[in-house]
C-alpha positions in Angstrom: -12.7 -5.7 4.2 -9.0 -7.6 4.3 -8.6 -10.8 4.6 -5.5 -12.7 5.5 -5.7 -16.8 5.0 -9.3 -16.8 5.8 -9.2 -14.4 8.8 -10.6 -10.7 9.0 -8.4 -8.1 9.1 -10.6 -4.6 10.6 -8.5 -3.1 12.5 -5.3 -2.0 13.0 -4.6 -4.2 16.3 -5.4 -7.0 14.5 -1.7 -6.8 12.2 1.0 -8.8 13.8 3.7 -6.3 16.1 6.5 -5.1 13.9 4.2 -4.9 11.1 4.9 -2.0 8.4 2.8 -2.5 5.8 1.6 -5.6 3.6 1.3 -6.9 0.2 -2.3 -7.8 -1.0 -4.1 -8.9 -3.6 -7.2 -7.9 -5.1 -9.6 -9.7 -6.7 -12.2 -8.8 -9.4 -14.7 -12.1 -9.3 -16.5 -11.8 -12.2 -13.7 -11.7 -14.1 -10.9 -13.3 -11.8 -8.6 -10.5 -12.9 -6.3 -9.5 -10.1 -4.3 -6.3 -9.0 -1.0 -6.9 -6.4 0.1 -4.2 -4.8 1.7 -2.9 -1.7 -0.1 -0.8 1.1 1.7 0.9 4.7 0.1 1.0 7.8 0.9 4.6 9.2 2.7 7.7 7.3 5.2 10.1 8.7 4.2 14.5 8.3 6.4 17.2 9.3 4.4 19.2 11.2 5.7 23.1 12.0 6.2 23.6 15.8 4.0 26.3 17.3 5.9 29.6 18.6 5.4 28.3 22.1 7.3 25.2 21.2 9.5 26.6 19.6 10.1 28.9 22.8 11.8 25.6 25.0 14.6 25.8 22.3 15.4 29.5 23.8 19.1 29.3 25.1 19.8 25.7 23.6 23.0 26.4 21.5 22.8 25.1 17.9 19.9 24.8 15.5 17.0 24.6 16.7 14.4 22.2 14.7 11.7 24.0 12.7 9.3 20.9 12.5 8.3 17.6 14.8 7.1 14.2 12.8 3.5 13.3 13.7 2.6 9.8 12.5 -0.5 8.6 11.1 -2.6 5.5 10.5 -3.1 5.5 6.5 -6.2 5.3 4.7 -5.4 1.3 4.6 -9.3 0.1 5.4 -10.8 1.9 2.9 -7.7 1.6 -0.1 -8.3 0.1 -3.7 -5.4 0.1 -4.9 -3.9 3.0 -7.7 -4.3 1.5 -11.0 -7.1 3.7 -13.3 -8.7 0.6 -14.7 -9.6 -1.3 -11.3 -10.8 2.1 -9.7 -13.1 2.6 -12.9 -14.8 -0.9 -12.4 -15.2 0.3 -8.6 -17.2 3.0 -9.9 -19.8 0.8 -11.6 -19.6 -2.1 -10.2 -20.5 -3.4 -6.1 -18.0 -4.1 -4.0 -19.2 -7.2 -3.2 -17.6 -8.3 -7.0 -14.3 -7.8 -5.1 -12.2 -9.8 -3.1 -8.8 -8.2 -1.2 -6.4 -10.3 0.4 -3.4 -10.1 2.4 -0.5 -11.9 1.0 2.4 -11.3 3.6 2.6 -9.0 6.5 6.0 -7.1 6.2 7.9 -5.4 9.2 9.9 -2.8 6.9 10.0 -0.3 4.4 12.6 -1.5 2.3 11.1 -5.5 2.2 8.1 -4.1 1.5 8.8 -3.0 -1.9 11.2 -6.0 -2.3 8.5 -8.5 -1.5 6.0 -6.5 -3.7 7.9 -6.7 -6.9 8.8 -10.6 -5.5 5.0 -11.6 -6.0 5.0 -9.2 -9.0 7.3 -11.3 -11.0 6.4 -14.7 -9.3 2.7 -14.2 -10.7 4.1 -12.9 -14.0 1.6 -10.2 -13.8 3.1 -8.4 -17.0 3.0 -11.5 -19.1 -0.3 -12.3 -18.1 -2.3 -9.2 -18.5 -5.3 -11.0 -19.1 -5.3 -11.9 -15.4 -4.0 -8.9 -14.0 -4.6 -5.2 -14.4 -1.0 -4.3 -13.2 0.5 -2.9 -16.2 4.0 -1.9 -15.3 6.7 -2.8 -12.6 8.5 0.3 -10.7 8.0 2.2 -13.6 10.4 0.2 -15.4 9.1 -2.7 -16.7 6.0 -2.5 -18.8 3.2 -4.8 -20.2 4.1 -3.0 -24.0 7.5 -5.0 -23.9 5.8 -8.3 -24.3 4.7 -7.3 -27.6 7.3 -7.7 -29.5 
């Protein structure tokens, strides 16, 4: 279950309007280790038109498409997060021993990843990897640098 500033988040009508996606934490509390991360609300699939849609293109001069986009709610309720060692402790370990906030509600794709590697650096999750089980930024920058 999300939480935002004390408030229950279950389901989807319960995000602010404009809302694309949001940047969470979550919380191990045995250990107070934490995992940031970024999550959307809905995803975009081509799906192939059928021969009878494709039929109300007949006589339509030009290309004619070969697909529609169908959108869909994402698996946000039941997500964890992708890093290996926070989805081996779910394994083992109840899910009461975890805690996941929201952080901020975001109404694009684009500030979505900017404010995920905003909290990213704010928390200086790569310097402090005793706190946090993210281990890398974008693929880019990696908890092995520190240790130098």
């Amino acid at each position: 279950m999300w939480t935002y500033k004390d408030q229950q988040i279950n389901e989807i009508t319960d995000f602010p309007n404009n809302t694309f996606g949001f940047i969470y934490r979550i919380i191990h509390k045995p250990t107070g280790k934490s995992y940031i991360g970024k999550k959307v609300l809905f995803h975009n699939r081509k799906v192939k038109l059928t021969k009878k849609q494709l039929a109300e293109y007949e006589g339509i001069v030009g290309r004619r498409p070969a697909y529609k986009i169908a959108i869909k709610e994402s698996d946000w309720k039941t997500y964890w997060g992708s890093n290996k060692e926070l989805k081996e402790l779910l394994k083992t370990e109840s899910k009461e021993n975890f805690e996941k906030n929201i952080l901020k509600f975001v109404p694009t794709k684009k500030l979505l990843t900017y404010y995920e590697n905003k909290y990213l650096f704010v928390y200086e999750v790569l310097e402090k990897p005793e706190e946090f089980f993210n281990d890398n930024i974008q693929g880019r920058f990696f908890t092995k640098d520190f240790d130098v």
